[in-house]
Z-matrix of the N, CA and C atoms (Angstrom, degrees):
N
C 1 1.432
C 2 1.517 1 106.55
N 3 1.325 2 110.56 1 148.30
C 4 1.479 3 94.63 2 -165.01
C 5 1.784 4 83.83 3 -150.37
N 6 1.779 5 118.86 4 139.82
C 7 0.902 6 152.63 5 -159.69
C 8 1.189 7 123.30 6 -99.42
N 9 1.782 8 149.69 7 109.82
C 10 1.292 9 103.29 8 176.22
C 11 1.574 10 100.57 9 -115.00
N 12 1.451 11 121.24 10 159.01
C 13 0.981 12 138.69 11 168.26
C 14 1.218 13 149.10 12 -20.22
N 15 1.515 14 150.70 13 21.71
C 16 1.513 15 141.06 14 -151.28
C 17 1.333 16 116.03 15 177.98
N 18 0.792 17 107.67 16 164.41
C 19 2.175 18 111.61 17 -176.34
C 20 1.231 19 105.84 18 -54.52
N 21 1.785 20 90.79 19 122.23
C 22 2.065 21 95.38 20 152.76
C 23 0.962 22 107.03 21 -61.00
N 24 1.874 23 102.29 22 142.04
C 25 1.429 24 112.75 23 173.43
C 26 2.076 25 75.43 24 -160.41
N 27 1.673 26 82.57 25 114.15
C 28 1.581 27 121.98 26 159.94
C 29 1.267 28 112.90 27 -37.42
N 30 1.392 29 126.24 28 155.76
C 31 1.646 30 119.66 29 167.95
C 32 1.836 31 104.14 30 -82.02
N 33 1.465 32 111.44 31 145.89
C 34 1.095 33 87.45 32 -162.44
C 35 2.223 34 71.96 33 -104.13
N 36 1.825 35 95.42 34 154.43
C 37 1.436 36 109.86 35 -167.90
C 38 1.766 37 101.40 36 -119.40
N 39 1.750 38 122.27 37 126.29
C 40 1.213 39 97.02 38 178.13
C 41 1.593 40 85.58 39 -129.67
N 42 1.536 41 130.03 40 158.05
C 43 1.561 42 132.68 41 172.66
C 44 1.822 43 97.84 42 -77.73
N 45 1.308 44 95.75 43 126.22
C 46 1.939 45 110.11 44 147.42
C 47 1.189 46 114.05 45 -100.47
N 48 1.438 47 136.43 46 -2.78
C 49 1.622 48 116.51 47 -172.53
C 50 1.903 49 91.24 48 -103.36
N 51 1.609 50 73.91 49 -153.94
C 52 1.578 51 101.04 50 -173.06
C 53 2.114 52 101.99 51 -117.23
N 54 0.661 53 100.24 52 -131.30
C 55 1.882 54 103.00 53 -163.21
C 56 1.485 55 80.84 54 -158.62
N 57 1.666 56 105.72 55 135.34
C 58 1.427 57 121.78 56 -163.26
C 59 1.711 58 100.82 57 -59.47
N 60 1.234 59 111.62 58 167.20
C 61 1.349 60 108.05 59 173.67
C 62 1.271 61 97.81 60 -166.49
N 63 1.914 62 116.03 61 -179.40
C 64 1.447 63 111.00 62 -141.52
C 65 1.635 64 78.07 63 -155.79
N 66 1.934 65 87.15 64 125.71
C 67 1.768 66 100.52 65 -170.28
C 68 1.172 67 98.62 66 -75.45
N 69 1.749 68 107.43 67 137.45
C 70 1.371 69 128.64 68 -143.91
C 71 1.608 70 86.00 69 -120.93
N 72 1.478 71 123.32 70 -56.35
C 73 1.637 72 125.88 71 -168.86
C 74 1.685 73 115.84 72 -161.17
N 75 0.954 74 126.06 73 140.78
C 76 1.468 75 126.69 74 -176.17
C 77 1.293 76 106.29 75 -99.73
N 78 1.250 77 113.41 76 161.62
C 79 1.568 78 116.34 77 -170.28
C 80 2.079 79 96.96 78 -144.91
N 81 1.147 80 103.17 79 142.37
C 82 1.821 81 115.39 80 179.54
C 83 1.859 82 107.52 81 -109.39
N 84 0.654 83 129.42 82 138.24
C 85 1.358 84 122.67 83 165.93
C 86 1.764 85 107.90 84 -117.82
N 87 1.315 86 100.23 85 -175.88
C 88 1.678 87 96.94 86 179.59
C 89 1.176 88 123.93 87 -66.52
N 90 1.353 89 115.53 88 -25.91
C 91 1.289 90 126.19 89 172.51
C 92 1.974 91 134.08 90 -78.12
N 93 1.270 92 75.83 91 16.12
C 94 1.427 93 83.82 92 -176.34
C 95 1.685 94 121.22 93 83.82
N 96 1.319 95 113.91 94 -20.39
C 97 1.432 96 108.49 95 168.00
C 98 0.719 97 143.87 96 -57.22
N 99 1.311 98 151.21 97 108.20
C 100 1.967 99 151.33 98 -168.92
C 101 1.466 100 93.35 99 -92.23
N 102 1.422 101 114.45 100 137.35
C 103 1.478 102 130.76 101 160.30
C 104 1.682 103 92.78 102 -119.61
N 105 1.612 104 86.95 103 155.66
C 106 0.996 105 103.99 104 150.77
C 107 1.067 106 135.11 105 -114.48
N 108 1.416 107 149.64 106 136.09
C 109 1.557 108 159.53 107 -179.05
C 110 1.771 109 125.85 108 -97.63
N 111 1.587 110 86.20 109 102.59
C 112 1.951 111 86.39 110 -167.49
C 113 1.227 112 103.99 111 -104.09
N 114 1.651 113 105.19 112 170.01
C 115 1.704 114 93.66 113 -175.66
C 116 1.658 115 128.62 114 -86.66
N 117 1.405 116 99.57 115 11.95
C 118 1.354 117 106.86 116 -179.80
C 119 1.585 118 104.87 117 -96.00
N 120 1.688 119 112.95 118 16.36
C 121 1.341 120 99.23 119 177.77
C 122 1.244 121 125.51 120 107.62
N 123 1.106 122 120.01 121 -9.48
C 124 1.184 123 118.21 122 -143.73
C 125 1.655 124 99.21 123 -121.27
N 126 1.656 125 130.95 124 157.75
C 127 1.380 126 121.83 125 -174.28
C 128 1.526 127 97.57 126 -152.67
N 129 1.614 128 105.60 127 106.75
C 130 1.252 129 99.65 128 176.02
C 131 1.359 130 115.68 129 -134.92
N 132 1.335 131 125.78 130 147.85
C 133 2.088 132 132.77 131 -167.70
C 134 1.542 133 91.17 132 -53.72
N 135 1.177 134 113.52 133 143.93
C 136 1.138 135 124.10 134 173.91
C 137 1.576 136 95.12 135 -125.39
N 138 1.524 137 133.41 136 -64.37
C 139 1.485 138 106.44 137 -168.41
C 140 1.828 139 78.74 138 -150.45
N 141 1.633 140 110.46 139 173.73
C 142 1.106 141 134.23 140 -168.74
C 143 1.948 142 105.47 141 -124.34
N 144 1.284 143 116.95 142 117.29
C 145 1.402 144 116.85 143 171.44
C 146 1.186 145 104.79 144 -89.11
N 147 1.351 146 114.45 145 120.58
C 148 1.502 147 131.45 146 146.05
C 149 1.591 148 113.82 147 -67.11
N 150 1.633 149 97.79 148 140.22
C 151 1.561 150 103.20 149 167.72
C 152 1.396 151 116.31 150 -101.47
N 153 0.925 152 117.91 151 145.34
C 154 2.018 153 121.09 152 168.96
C 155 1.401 154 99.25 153 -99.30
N 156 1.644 155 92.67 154 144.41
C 157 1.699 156 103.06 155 179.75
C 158 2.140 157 86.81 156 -144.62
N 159 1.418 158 106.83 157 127.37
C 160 1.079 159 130.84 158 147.76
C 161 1.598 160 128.34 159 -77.00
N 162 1.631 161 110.81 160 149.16
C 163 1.308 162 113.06 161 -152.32
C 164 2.046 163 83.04 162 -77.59
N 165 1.106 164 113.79 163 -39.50
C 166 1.661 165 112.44 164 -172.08
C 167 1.762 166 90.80 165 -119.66
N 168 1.366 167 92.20 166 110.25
C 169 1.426 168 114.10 167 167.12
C 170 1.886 169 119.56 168 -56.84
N 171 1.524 170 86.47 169 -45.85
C 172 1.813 171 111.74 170 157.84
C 173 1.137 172 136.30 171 -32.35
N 174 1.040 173 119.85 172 -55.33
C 175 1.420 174 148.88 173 154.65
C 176 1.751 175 138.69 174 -41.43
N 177 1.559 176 93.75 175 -18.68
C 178 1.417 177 110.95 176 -179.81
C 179 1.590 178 105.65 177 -64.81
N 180 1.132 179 128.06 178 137.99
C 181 1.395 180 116.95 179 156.08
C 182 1.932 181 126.53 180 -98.57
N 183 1.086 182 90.36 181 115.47
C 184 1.731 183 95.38 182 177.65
C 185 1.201 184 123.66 183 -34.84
N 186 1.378 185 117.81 184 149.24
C 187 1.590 186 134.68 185 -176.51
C 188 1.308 187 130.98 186 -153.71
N 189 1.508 188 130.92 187 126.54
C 190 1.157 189 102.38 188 -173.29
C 191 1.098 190 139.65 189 -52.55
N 192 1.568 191 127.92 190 166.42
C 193 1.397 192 139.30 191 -172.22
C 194 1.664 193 107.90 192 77.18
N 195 1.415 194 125.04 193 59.57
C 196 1.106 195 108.84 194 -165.97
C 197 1.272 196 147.65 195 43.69
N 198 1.543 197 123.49 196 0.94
C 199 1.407 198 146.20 197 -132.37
C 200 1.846 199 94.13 198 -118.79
N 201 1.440 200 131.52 199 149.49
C 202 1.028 201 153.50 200 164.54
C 203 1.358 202 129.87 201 -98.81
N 204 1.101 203 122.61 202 153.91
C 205 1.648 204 125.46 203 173.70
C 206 1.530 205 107.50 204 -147.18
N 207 1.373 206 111.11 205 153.69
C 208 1.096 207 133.97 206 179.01
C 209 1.497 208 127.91 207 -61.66
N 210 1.099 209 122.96 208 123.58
C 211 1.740 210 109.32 209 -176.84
C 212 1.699 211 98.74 210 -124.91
N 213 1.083 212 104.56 211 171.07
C 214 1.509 213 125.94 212 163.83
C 215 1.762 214 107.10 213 -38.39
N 216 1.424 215 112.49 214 -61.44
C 217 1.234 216 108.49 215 -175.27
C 218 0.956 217 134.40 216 -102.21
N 219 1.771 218 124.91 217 18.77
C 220 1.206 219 128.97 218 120.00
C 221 1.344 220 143.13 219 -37.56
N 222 1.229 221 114.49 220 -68.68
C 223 1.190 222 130.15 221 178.95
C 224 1.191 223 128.43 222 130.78
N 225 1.215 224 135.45 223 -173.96
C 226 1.251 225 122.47 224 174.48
C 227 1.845 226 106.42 225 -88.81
N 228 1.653 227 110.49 226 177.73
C 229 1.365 228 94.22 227 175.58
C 230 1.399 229 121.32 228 -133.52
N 231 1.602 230 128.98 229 174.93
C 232 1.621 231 117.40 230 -179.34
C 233 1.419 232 95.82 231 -134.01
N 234 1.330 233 78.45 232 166.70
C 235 2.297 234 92.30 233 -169.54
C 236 1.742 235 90.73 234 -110.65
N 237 1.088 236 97.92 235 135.21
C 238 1.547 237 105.60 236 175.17
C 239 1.479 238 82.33 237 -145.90
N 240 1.914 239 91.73 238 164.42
C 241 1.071 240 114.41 239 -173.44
C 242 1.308 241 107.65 240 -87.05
N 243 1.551 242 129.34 241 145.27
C 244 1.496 243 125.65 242 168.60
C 245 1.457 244 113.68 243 -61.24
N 246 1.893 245 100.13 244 133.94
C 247 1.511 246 125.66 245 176.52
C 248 1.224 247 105.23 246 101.95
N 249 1.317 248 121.03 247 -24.39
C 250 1.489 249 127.84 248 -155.94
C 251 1.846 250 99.28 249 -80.46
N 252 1.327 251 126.75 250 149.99
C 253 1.250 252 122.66 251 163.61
C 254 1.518 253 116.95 252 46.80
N 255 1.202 254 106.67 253 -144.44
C 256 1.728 255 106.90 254 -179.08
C 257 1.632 256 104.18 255 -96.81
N 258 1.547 257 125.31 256 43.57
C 259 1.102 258 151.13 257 172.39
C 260 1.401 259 106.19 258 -85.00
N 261 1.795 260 133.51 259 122.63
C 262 1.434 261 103.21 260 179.46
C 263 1.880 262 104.73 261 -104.03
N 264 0.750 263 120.03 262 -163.01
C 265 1.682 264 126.25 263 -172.65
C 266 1.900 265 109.29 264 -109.95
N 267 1.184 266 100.80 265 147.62
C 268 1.253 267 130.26 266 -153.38
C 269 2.056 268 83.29 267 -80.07
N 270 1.605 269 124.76 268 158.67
C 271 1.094 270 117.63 269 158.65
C 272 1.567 271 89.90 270 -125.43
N 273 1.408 272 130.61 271 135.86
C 274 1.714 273 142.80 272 -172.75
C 275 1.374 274 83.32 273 -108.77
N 276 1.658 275 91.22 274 129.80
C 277 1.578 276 121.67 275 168.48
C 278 1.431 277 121.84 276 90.94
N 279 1.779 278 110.84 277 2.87
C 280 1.366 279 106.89 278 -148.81
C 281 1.789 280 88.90 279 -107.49
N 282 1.191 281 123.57 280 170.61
C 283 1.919 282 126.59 281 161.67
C 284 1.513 283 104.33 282 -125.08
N 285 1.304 284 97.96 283 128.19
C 286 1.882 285 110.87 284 159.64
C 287 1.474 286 108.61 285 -18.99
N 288 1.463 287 117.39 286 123.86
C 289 0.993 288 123.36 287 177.53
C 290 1.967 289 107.48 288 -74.44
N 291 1.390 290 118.30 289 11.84
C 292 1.308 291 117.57 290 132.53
C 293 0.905 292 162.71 291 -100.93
N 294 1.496 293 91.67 292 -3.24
C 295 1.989 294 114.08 293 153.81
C 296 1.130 295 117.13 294 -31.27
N 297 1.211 296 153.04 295 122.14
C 298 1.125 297 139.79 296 154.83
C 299 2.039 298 100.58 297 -131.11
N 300 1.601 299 105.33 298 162.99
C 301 1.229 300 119.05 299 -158.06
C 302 1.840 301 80.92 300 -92.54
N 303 1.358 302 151.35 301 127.09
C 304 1.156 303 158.41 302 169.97
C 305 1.679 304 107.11 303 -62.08
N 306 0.990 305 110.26 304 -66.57
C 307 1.305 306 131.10 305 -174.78
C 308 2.185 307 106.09 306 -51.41
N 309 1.399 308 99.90 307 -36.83
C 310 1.644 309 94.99 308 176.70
C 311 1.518 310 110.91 309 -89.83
N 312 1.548 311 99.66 310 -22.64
C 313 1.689 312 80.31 311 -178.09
C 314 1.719 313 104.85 312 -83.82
N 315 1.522 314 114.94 313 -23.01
C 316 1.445 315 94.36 314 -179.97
C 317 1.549 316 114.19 315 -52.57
N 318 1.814 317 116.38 316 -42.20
C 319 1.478 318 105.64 317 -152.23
C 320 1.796 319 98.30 318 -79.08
N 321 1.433 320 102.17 319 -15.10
C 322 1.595 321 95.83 320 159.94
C 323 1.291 322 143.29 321 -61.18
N 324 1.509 323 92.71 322 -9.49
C 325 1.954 324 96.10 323 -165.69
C 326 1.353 325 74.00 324 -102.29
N 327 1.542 326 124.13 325 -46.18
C 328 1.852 327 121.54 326 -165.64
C 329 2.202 328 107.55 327 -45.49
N 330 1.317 329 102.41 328 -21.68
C 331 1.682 330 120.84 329 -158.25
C 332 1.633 331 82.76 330 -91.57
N 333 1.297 332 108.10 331 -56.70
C 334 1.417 333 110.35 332 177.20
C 335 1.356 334 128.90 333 -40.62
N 336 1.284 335 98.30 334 -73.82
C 337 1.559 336 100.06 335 171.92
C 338 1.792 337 119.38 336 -66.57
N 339 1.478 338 126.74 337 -41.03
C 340 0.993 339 90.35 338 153.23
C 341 1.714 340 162.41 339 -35.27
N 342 1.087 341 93.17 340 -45.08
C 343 1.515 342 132.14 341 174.01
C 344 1.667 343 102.21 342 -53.71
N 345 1.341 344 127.17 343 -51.87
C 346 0.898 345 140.58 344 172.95
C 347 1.250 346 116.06 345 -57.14
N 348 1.568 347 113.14 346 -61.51
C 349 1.659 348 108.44 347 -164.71
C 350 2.137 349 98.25 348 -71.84
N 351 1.571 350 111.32 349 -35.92
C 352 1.642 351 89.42 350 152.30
C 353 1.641 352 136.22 351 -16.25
N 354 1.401 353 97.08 352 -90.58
C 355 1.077 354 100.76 353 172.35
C 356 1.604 355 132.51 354 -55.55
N 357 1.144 356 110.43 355 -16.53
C 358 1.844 357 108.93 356 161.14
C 359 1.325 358 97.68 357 -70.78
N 360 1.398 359 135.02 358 -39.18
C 361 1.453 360 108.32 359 -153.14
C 362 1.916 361 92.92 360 -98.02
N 363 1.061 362 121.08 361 2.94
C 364 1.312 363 109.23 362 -178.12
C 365 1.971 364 98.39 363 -99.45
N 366 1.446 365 121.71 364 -6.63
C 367 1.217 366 108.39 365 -161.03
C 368 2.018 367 68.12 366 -92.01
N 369 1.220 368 115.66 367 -69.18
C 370 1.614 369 128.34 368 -177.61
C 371 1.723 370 103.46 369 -10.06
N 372 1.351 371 108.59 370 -39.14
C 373 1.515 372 118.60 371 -168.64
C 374 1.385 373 104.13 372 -77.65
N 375 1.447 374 112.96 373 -56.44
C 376 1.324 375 119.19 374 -177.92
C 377 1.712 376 115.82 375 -64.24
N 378 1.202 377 97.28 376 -12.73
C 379 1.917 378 91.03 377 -176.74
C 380 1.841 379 96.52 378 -93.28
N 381 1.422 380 133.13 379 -32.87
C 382 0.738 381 126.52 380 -148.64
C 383 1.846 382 85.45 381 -85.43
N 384 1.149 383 97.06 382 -26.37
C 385 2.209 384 87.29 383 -177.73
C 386 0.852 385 106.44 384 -64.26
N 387 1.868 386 126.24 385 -42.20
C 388 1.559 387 128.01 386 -174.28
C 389 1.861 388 99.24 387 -58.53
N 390 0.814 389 114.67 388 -20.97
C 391 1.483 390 110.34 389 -161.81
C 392 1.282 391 109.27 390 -91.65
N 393 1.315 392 118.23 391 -35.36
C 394 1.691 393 130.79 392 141.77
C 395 1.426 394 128.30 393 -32.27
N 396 1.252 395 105.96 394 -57.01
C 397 1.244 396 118.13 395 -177.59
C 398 1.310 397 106.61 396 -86.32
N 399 1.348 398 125.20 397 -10.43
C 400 1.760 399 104.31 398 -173.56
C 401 1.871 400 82.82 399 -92.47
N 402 1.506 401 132.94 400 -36.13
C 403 1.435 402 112.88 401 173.61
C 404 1.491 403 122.95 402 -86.50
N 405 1.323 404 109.43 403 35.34
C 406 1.604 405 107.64 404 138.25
C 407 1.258 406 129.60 405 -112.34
N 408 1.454 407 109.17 406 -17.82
C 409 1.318 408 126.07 407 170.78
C 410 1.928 409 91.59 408 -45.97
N 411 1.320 410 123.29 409 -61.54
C 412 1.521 411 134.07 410 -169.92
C 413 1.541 412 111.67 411 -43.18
């Protein structure tokens, strides 16, 4: 067994992290960055969305779910980063102003048209009294 020479001296130990934590909410900015938000506080990039831009926007062929595909006369496409170049910027939190909820606009048109055939049969009502009343006037 063999010994070497000189003062104990301990490792000295200091913390760099944080204390585990549990993703609470994500956040987008214009730039395409996603954070994530944990509950210990803490907010860190998790990934970056690239946008694709085709040379003929025209050219895309439609798909469901709002979604696009590539054709011949589009073109091919490139990922750039949002803001950058003729890249446009992301809006966080916002929905396609063609989103719509299916289910509210039906019971809206159902409110609608009800509402409607009401009022035909209440104007129908009201013409038929005038019509009453103008043959007793006789």
């Amino acid at each position: 067994m063999t010994q070497f020479a000189g003062d104990y001296s301990p490792l000295k130990i200091s913390a760099d992290g944080a204390e585990s934590g549990v993703l609470v909410r994500t956040e987008i900015d214009e730039r395409g960055d996603v954070y994530g938000v944990f509950d210990n506080g803490s907010r860190k990039p998790l990934y970056n969305i690239p946008l694709a831009e085709v040379a003929n926007p025209d050219g895309l062929l439609k798909t469901d779910g709002n979604a696009f595909l590539l054709s011949r006369s589009s073109g091919k496409f490139s990922l750039n980063q949002a803001g950058e170049g003729s890249a446009g910027t992301l809006t966080a939190g916002a929905l396609e102003s063609s989103n719509v909820e299916v289910a509210q606009e039906l019971t809206d048109l159902i409110s609608t048209q009800r509402a409607y055939s009401s009022n035909a049969k209440i104007v129908t009502t009201v013409d038929e009294m005038l019509d009453e009343t103008t043959r007793l006037k006789r």
